[in-house]
C-alpha positions as CSV (number, residue, x, y, z in Angstrom):
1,X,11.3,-16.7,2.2
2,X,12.8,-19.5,4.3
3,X,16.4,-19.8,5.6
4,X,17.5,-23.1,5.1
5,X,20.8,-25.0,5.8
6,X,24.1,-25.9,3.4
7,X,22.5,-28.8,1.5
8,X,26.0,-30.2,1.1
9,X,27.2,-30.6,4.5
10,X,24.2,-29.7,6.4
11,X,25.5,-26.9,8.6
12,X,24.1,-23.2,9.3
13,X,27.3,-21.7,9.2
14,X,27.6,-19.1,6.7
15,X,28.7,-15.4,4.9
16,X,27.3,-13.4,2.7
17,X,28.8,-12.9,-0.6
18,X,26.4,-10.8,-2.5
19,X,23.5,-9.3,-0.7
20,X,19.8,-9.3,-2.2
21,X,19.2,-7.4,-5.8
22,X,15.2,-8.5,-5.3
23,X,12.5,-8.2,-2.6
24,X,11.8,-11.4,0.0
25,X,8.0,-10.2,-0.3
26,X,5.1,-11.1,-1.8
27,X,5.3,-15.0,-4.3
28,X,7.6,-15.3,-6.8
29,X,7.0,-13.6,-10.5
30,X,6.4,-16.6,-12.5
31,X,8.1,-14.5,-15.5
32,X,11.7,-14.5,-13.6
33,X,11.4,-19.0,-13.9
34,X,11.2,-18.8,-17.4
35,X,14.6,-20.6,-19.2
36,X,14.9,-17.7,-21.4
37,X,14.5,-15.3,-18.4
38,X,17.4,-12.3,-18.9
39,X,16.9,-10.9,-15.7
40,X,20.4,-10.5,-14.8
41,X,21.6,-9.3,-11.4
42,X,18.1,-10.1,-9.8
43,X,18.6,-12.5,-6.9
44,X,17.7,-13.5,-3.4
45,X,20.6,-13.0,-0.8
46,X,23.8,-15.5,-2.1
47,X,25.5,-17.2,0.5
48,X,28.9,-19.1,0.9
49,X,29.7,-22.3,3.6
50,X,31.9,-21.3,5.7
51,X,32.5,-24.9,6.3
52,X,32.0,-26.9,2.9
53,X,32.3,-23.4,0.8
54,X,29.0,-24.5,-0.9
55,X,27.5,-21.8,-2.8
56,X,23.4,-21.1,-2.1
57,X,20.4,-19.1,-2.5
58,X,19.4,-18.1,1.3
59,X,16.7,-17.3,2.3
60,X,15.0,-18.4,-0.4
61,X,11.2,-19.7,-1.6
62,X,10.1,-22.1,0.3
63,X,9.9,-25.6,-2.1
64,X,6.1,-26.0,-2.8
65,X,6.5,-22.2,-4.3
66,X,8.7,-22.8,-6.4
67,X,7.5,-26.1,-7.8
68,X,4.4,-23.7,-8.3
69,X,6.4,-21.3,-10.0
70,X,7.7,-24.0,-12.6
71,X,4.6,-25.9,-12.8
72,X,3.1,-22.3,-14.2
73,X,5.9,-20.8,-16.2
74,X,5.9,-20.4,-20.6
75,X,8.5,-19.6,-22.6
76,X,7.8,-18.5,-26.0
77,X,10.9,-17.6,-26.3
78,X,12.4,-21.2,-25.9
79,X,10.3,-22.5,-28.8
80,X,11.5,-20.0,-30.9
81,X,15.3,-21.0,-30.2
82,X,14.5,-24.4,-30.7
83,X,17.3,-24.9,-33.8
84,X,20.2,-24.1,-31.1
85,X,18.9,-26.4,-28.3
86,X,18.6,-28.9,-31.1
87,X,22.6,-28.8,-31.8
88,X,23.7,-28.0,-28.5
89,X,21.5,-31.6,-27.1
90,X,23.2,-33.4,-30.2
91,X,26.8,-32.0,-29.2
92,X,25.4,-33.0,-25.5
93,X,24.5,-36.5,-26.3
94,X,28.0,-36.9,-28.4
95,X,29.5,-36.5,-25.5
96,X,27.7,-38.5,-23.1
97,X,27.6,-41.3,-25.5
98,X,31.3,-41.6,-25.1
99,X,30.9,-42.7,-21.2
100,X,27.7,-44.8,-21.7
101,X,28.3,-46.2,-25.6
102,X,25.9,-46.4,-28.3
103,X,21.9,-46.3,-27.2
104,X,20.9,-50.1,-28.8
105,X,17.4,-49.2,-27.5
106,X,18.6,-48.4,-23.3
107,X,16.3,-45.9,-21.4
108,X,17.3,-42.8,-20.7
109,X,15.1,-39.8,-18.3
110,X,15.8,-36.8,-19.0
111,X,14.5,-34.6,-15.6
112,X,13.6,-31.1,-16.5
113,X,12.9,-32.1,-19.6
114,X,10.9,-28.8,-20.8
115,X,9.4,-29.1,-24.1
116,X,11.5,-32.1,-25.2
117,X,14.2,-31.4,-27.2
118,X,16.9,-33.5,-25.8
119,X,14.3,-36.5,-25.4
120,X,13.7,-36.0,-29.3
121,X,17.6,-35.9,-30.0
122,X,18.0,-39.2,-27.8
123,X,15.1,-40.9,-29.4
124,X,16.6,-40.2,-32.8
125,X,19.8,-41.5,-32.0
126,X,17.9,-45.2,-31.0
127,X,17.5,-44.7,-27.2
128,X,14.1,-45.3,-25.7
129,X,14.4,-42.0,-24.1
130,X,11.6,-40.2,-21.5
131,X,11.5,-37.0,-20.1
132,X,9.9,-35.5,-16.7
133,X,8.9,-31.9,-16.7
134,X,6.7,-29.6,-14.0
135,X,5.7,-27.1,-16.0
136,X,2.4,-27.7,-18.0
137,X,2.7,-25.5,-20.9
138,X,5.9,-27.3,-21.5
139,X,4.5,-30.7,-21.4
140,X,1.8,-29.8,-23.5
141,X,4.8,-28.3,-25.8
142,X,6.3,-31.4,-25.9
143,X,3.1,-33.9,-25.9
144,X,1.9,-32.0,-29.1
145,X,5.4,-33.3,-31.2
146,X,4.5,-36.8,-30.2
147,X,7.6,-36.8,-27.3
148,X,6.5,-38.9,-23.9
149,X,7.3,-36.3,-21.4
150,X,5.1,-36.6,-18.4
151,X,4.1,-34.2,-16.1
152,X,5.5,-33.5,-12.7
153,X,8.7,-34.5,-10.9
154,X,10.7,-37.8,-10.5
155,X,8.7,-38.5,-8.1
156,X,5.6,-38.6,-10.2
157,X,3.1,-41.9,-10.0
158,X,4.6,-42.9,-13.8
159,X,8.0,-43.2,-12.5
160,X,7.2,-45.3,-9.7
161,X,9.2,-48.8,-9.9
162,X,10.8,-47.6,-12.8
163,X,14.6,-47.9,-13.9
164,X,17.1,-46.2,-16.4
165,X,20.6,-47.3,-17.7
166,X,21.0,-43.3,-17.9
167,X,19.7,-40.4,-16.8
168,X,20.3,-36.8,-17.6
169,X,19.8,-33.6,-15.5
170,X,20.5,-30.5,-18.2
171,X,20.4,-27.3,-16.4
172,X,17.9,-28.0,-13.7
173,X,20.0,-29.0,-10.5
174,X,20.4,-25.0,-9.7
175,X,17.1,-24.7,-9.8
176,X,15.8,-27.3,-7.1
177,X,14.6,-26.7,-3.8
178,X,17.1,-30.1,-2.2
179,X,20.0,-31.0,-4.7
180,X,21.0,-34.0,-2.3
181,X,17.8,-35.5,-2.4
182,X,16.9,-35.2,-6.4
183,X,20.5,-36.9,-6.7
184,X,19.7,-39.2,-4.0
185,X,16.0,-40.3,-6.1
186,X,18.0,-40.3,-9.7
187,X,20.3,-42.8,-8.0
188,X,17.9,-45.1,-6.8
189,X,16.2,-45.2,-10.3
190,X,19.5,-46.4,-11.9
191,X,20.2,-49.4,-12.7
192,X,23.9,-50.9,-11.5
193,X,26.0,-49.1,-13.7
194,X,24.0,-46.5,-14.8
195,X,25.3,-42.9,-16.0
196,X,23.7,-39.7,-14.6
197,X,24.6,-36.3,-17.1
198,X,24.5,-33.4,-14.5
199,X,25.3,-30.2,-16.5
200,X,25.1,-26.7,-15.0
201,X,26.8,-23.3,-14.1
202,X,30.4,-23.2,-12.5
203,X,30.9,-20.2,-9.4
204,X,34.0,-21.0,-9.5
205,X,35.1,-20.7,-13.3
206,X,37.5,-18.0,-14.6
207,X,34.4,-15.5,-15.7
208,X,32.4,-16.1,-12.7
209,X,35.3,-14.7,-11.1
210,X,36.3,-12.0,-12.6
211,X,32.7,-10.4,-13.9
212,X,31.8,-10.9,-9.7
213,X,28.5,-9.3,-9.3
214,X,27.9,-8.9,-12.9
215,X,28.4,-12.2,-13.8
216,X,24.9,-12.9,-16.1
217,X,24.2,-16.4,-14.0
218,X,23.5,-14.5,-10.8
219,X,19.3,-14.8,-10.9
220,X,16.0,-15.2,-9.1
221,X,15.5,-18.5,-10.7
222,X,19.2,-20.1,-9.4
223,X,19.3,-21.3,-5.7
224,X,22.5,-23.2,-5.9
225,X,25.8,-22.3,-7.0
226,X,28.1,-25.0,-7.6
227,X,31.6,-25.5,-8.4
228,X,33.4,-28.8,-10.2
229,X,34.4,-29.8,-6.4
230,X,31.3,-29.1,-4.9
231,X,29.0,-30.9,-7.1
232,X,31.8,-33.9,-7.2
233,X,31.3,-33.9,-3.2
234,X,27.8,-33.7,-3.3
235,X,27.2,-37.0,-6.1
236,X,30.2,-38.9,-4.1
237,X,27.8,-38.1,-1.2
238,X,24.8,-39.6,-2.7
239,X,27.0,-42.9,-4.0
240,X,28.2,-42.1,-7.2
241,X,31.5,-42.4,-9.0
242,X,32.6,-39.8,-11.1
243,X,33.7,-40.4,-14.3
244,X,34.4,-36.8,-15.9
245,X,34.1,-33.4,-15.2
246,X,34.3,-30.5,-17.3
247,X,33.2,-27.1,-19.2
248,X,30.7,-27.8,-21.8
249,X,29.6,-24.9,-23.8
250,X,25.8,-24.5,-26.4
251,X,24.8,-23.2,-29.6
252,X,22.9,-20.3,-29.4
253,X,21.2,-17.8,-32.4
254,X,22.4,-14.8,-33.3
255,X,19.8,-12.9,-32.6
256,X,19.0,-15.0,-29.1
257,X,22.4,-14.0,-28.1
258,X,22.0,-10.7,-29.0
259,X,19.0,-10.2,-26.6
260,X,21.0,-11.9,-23.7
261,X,23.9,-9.0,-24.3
262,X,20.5,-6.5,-23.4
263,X,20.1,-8.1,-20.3
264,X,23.5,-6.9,-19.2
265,X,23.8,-3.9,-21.0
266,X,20.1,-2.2,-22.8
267,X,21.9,-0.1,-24.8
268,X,25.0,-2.0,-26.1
269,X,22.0,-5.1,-26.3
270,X,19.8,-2.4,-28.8
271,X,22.4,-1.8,-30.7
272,X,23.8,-5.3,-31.6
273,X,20.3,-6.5,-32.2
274,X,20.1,-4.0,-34.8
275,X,23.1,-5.2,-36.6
276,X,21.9,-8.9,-36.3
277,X,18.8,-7.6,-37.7
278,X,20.1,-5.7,-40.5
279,X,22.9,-8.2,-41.5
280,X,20.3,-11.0,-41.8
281,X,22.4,-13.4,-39.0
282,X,19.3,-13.8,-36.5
283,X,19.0,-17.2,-37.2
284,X,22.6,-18.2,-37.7
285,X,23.7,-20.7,-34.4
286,X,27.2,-19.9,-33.1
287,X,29.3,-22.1,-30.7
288,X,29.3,-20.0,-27.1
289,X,31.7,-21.3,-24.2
290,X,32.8,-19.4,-21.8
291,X,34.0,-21.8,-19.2
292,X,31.5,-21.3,-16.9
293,X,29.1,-24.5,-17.7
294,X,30.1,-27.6,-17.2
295,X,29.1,-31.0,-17.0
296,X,30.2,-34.0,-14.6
297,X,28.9,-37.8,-15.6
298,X,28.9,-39.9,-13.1
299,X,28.3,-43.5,-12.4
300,X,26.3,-46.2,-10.0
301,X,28.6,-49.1,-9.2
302,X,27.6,-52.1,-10.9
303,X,26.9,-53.8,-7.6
304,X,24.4,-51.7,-6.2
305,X,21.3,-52.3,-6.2
């Protein structure tokens, strides 16, 4: 594992605030990448800026093993929990269609696009929406319900010279090896006035706080930690103009909430799982908000190029 600098401010100045749950030896276990991964309390070393107060992962894997990790990681149990990523991209896309207005045929990338789902929500709503996803399975996933995600990065030869009126980063900007530049690369594929969607988990919220350790977000897979401010700095930073920030919650199924309570708890998760089983709720979707995801859209100035 490497040690790497505060990709905020750029300094090595740092503390420790929680110490390693998981060995720096060996390659990463694929299974710990997956979306639906419950490994709770399993992380690298967490560290905090002492300048910036930036969040991070460190050490951590190096960037070309992680991108390996993605490229080879399936998810079964994201397919099967398709229904509440279905209404928690249309509640997503309500939303962001209040900053950027109606579709009327714009182009939208979604990066991290996974098997598709908000692509297919955005094409149904009129926008001529494309998605970008490392992981093969996915793509094949996706590719196989007619959606055009390709394969790789943003930086992938199909995305060269190409520009979007919006695009959308769903739970992937923890998971990058260099936030700064991915923001960096979205902005320069915007056109002026274009609206990037940056959703993901808040170390700062209320129940990060007060669960500390325990808190379920704390995992192999997450290398940064933002808060609202942090992330604000970090898109100001890379040229934007923020436009809103705040918590967005998800829909999730019974029963696929019911197996995340396991991950913090086997025997409390056991028993709930029974009672979702035997009350026939599995596969009703509930509204979960915690406070601790959010969302900041931001915007390109019309007169940058």
């Amino acid at each position: 594992m490497n040690y790497v600098n505060c990709n905020l401010c750029g300094r090595d100045d740092w503390q420790v605030r929680l110490p390693a749950t998981v060995s720096a030896n060996g390659v990463p276990d694929v299974r710990a990448f997956r979306c639906t991964s419950a490994d709770y309390g399993q992380h690298p070393q967490i560290v905090q800026c002492r300048f910036c107060g930036y969040v991070y992962a460190n050490p951590r894997w190096p960037a070309d093993k992680l991108l390996d990790a993605y490229g080879s990681v399936e998810d079964e149990t994201y397919v099967a929990e398709r229904q509440g990523r279905l209404l928690t991209f249309r509640k997503h896309l309500h939303a962001l269609e209040k900053h950027t207005g109606p579709a009327q045929s714009r182009r939208l990338l979604d990066v991290g696009a996974y098997i598709g789902v908000f692509v297919e929500v955005a094409r149904a709503a009129g926008w001529d929406a494309w998605g970008v996803e490392p992981s093969e399975w996915a793509v094949q996933q996706a590719q196989a319900h007619g959606l055009p995600i390709i394969h790789g990065t943003q930086h992938a030869a199909a995305l060269v010279g190409q520009s979007f009126d919006v695009i959308t980063m769903w739970d992937v900007i923890e998971h990058v090896a260099d936030p700064t530049a991915e923001l960096t690369h979205a902005y320069q594929m915007l056109k002026p006035g274009g609206v990037i969607a940056v959703h993901t988990m808040d170390i700062d919220s209320l129940t990060a706080r007060l669960m500390g350790p325990r808190w379920p977000w704390l995992m192999e897979m997450h290398i940064h930690y933002f808060s609202r401010k942090t992330l604000a700095e970090m898109l100001q930073k890379c040229g934007y103009e923020i436009i809103w920030s705040g918590a967005e919650g998800r829909y999730l199924r019974l029963g696929y909430l019911a197996s995340r309570v396991g991950g913090l708890n086997h025997t409390l998760g056991k028993w709930v799982e029974f009672l979702v089983r035997r009350l026939n709720l599995a596969e009703v979707p509930v509204p979960v908000n915690f406070g601790d995801l959010f969302t900041i859209y931001a915007r390109k100035a019309a007169d940058r190029l």
